[in-house]
C-alpha positions in Angstrom: -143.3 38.4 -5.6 -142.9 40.1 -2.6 -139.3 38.7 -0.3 -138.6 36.2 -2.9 -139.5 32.6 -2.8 -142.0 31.3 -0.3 -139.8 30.3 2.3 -140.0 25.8 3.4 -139.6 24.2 6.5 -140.3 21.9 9.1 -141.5 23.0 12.6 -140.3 20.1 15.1 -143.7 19.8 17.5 -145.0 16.9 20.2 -146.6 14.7 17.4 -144.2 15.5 14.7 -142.9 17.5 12.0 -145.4 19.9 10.6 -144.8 21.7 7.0 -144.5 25.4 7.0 -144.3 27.8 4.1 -143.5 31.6 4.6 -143.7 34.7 2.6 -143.5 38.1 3.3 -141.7 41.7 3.1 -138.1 41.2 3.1 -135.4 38.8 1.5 -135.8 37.2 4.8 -139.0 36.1 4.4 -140.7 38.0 6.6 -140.2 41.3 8.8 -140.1 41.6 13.0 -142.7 44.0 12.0 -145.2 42.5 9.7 -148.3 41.0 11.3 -148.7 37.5 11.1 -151.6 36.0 8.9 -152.1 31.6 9.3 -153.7 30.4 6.1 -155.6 27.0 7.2 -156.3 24.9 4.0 -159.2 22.8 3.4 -159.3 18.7 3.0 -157.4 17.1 1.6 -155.4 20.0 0.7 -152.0 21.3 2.1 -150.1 24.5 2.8 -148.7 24.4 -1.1 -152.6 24.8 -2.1 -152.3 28.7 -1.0 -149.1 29.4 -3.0 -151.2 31.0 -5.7 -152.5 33.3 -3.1 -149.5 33.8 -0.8 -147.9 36.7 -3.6 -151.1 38.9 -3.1 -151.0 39.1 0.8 -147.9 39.3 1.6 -147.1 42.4 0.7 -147.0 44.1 4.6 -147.6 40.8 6.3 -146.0 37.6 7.7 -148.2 34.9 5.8 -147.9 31.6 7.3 -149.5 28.6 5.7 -149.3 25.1 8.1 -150.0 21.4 6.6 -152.4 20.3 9.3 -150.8 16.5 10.7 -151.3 14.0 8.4 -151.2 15.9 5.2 -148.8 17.8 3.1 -145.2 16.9 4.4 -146.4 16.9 8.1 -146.0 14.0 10.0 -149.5 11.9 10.6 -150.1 12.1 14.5 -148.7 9.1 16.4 -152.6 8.2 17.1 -155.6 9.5 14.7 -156.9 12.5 15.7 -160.8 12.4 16.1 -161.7 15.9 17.3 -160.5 19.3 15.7 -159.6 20.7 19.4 -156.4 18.2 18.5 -155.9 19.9 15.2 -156.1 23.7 17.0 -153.3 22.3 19.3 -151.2 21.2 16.4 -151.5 24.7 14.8 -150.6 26.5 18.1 -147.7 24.1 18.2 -146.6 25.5 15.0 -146.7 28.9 15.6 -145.3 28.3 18.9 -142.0 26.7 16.6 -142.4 29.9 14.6 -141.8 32.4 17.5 -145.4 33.7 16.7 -147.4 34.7 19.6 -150.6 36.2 18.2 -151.9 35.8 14.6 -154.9 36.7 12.4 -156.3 33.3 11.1 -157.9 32.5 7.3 -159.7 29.0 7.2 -160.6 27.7 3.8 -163.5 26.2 2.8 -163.4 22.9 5.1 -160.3 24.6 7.1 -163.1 27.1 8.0 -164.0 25.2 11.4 -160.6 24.6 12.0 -159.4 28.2 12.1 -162.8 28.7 14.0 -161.5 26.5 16.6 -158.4 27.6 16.8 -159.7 31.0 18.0 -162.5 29.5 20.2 -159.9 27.9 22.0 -156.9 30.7 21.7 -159.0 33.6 22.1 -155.6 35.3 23.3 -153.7 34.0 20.2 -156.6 35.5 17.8 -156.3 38.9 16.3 -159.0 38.6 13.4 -160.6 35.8 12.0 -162.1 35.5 8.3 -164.3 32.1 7.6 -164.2 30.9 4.0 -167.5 28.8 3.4 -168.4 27.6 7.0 -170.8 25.0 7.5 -172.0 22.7 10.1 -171.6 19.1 9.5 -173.0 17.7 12.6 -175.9 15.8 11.6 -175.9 12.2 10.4 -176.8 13.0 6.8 -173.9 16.0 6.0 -171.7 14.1 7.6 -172.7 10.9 5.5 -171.8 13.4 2.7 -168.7 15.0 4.3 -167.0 11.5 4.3 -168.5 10.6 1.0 -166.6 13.5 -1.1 -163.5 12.8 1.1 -163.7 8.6 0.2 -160.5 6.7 -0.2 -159.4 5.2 -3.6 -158.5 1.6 -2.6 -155.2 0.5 -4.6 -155.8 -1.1 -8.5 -153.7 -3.6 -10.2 -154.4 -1.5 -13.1 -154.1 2.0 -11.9 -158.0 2.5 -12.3 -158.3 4.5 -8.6 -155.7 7.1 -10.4 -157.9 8.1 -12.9 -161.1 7.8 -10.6 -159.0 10.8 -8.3 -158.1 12.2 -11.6 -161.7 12.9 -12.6 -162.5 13.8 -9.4 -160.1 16.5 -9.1 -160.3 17.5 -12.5 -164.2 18.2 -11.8 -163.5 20.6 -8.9 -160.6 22.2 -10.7 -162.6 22.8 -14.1 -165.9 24.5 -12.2 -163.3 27.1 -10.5 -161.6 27.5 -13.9 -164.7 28.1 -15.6 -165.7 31.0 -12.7 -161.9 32.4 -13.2 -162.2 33.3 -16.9 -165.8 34.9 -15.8 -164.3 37.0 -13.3 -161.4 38.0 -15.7 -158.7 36.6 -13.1 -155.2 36.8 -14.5 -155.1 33.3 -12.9 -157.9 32.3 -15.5 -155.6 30.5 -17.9 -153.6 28.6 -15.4 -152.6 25.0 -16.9 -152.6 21.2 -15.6 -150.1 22.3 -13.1 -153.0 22.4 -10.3 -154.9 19.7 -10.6 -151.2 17.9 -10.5 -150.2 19.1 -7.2 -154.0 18.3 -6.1 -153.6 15.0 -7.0 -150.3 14.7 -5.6 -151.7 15.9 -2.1 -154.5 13.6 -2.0 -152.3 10.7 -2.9 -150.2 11.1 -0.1 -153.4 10.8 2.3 -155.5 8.4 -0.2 -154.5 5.7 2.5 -156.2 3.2 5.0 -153.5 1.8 7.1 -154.2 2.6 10.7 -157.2 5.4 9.9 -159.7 1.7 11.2 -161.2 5.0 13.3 -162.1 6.8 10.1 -164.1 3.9 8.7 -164.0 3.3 4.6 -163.1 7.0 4.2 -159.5 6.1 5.3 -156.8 8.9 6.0 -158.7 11.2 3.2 -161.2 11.4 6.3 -159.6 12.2 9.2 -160.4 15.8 9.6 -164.0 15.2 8.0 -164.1 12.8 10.7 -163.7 15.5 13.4 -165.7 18.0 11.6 -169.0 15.6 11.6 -168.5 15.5 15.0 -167.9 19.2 16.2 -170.2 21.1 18.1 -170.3 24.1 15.7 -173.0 26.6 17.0 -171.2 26.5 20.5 -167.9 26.8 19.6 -168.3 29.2 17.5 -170.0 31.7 20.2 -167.0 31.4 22.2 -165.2 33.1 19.6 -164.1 36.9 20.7 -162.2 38.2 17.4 -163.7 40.6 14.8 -164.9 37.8 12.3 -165.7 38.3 8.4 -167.7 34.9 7.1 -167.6 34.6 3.3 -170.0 32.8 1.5 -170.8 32.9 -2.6 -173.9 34.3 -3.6 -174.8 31.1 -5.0 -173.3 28.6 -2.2 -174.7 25.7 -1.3 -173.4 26.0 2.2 -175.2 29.9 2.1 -177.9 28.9 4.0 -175.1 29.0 6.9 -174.4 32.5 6.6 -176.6 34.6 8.3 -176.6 32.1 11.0 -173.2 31.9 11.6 -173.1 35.6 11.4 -175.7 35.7 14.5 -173.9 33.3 16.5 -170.4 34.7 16.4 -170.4 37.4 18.8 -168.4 40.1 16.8 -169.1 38.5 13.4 -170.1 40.6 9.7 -170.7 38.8 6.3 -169.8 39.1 2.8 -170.9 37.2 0.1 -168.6 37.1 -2.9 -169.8 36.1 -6.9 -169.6 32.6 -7.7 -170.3 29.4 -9.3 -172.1 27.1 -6.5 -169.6 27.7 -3.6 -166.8 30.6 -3.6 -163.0 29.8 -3.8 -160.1 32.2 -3.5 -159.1 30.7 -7.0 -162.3 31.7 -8.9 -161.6 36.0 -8.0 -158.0 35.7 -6.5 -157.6 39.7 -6.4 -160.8 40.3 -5.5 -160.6 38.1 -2.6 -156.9 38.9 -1.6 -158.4 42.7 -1.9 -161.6 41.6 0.5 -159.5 40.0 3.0 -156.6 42.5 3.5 -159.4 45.8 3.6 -160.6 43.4 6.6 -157.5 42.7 8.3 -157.1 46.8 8.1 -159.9 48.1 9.8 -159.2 49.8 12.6 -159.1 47.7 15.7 -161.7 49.0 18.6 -159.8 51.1 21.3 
C-alpha cells in the first residue's frame, strides 16, 4: 500500500470536527509534491467507504477522503443543512484545515452533485472534476424516491429495524459482488467485512432527533434533502474544470449522461460495464485505471 496506513484525523472547522483520511506517497502520508485528489462519498456513506479504493490512487497523489457533517465521525452541523452550497463550504473548510489550496474532486454516486458544487462554487479551488453517476433529482417524484431509499429505521423493542437495514444493505452489497466476480476484480471475493462497516455508517445517521426539517427520512436524509432541492442544470454550467461524467452502460440514471455532458462547459463521458448503475467496487482497477489516465491528460496551456 503505498505510504503505509491511510492516515485519521479530525479537521477542527466552524460547525465542527470533520473526519479525514489520507494516503499517499511517503511514510508521511503524503508528499509536498503530490497533487491532491478529494474523494466525496455518496449517502449515507463516509470517508472509510473509499478505503478499498484509496491503495490504487495514491500512488503519485495526495488522496483525501472527507465525512461530509453529520456522517462518518464528523460532527452533525449545529443546524441541519438544507442546501448542498452548505455542504461545498464544509468541504472547503476541510481542505482549508489540510493546508490544501487547489484539488481535483471525485464525487460518488449521490456525492456526484456535491463535488459538482463544490467546483461550481470554487471554480479557483477546482483542478479536474470526475462525476460518478450524476443525476438530477429536482422534481417531486425522484425526490419522493431519493428520500424513500434513504428512509430512517425507527428504533424496535426487538431489534427488527436491524435486520430491515441488514437486508437492505446486504441487497446493494450482493448486486456489486455479483458484477465483481464478472469483471474478474481481485476484490471479487471480499467477505461480510463491507456490508458491516455499511451498516455501521448508516447506523450512526439512522436517527430522527432534530432532522423535524428532513421529514420521516430523518438524518439518513439530510443530503437527499438538499439534493431534491438543487438546481442541477444551472449549477452545473457554472462549472469551468475539465469534467469526465461516468455512467454504466446499463444505469438507470444513463439517461443523464449525454445531457450532463452538454451542459458542463468542458465536460466528456465514459460509460463503464455494469450491472444497473456503475460502482468503483464492481471494476475497482478498471476504474482507478479510468480515473488516474484522466487526471493525467495534459492540462490546456
Amino acid at each position: 500500500m503505498p505510504g503505509g496506513s491511510i492516515r485519521r484525523r479530525l479537521v477542527e472547522s466552524p460547525d465542527g470536527y470533520l473526519e479525514s483520511r489520507e494516503l499517499g506517497p511517503t511514510a508521511r502520508a503524503f508528499a509536498p509534491e503530490a497533487e491532491p485528489l478529494l474523494l466525496v462519498h455518496s449517502t449515507p456513506g463516509a470517508a472509510q467507504s473509499f478505503d478499498f479504493l484509496m491503495p490504487l490512487l495514491a500512488e503519485q497523489r495526495r488522496v483525501i477522503a472527507l465525512s461530509s457533517p453529520g456522517y462518518g465521525a464528523s460532527d452533525r452541523p449545529p443546524e441541519p443543512y438544507t442546501e448542498l452550497g452548505q455542504y461545498a463550504r464544509a468541504l472547503a473548510r476541510g481542505l482549508d484545515g489540510l493546508g490544501v489550496d487547489r484539488a481535483s474532486l471525485f464525487g460518488a454516486q449521490t456525492g456526484s452533485l456535491l463535488a459538482a458544487e463544490f467546483a461550481a462554487a470554487y471554480p479557483g479551488r477546482t483542478v479536474r472534476l470526475a462525476l460518478e453517476e450524476p443525476f438530477h433529482w429536482g422534481t417531486p417524484a425522484r425526490r419522493e424516491a431519493l428520500l424513500r431509499t434513504h428512509s430512517y429505521e425507527p428504533p424496535r423493542p426487538d431489534g427488527q429495524h436491524l435486520l430491515a437495514l441488514w437486508r437492505r444493505t446486504w441487497r446493494h452489497h450482493e448486486r456489486q459482488r455479483a458484477q465483481r466476480r464478472r469483471n474478474g476484480s481481485a476484490l471479487a471475493d471480499q467477505d461480510l467485512e463491507p456490508v458491516r462497516e455499511s451498516i455501521l455508517q448508516t447506523l450512526r445517521v439512522n436517527s430522527a432527533a432534530g432532522a423535524d426539517v428532513y421529514g420521516e427520512a430523518g438524518w439518513l436524509g439530510a443530503a437527499p434533502y438538499a439534493m431534491g432541492r438543487y438546481d442541477t442544470w444551472t449549477r452545473v454550467a457554472a462549472i469551468r474544470a475539465p469534467t469526465l461524467v461516468i455512467h454504466g452502460t446499463t444505469s438507470q440514471l444513463g439517461r443523464a449522461h449525454d445531457r450532463f455532458v452538454e451542459v458542463i462547459p468542458n465536460a466528456r463521458g465514459l460509460r463503464l460495464p455494469s450491472d444497473a448503475n456503475f460502482l468503483p467496487n464492481q471494476a475497482p482497477e478498471l476504474f482507478a485505471s479510468e480515473l488516474l489516465a484522466f487526471l493525467d491528460e495534459e492540462r490546456p496551456g
